[in-house]
N, C-alpha and C positions, 0 to 999 in steps of 0.2 A: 939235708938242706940244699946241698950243691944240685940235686935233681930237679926242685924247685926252680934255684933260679936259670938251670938249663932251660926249663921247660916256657917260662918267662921269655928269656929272651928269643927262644924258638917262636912263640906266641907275638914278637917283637917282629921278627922278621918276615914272620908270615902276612902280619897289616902290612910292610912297606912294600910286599911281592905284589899282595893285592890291591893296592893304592897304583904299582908302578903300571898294572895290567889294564888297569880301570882308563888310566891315563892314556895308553897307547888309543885303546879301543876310538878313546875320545878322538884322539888326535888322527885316527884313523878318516871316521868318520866324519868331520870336520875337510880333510882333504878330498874327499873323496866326493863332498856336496856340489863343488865346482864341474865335475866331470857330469853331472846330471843336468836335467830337467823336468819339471813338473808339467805335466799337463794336463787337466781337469777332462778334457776329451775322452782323449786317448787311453785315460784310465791310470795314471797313475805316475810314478817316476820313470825317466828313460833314459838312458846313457847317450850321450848325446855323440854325432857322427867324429870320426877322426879331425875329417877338417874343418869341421867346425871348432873343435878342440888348438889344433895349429895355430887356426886365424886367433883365437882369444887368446891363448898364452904364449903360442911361436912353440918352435921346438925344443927350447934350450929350458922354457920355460915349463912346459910337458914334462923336459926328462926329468928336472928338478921334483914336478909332483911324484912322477912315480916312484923316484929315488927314498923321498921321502914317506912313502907310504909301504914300500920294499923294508925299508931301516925299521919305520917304524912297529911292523910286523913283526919281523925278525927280536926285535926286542920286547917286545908282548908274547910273543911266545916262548922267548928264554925265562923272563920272568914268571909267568905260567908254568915252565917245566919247575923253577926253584918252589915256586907257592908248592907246585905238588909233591916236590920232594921231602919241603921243610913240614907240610901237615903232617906226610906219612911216618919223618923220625916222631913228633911233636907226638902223635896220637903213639905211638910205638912205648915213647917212652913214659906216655900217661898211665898208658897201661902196664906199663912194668911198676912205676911208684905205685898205684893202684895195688897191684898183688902183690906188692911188697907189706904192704899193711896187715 
């Protein structure tokens, strides 16, 4: 019964890895809408020039995006490496209760 509720709460931890990843992504993307532009012309979205970038945020305000789009990565791909650590015990040890039967 103890492998049960390991395997639960494995199953536990794996939704908040991938809820945490989903999150970043988001928040990724979200920072990152500021640094573009759309143009119907030109065909599509365009990362818009450095100083154009300067004059809308300044620099202090730049560094802060990328700082947090740097954090924000860094932390969706920790989470990312735990999601895939925590499937691979979770399936490992499904399989063991599994051929325990």
């Amino acid at each position: 019964m103890a492998i049960h509720q390991y395997i639960e709460q494995l199953t536990k931890r794996e939704a908040l890895y991938s809820k945490r990843v989903q999150h970043c992504l988001l928040v990724i993307v979200l920072a990152v809408l500021p640094l573009t532009t759309f143009s119907s012309g030109a065909g599509g979205f365009h990362v818009k020039s450095f100083s154009v970038l300067v004059r809308q945020f300044g620099e202090v305000g730049l560094s802060m995006l990328f700082t947090l789009i740097i954090i924000t990565a860094l932390v969706g791909l920790r989470s990312l490496w735990k999601l895939h650590k925590t499937a691979r015990l979770r399936a490992k040890h499904e399989w063991n209760a599994y051929s325990l039967r």
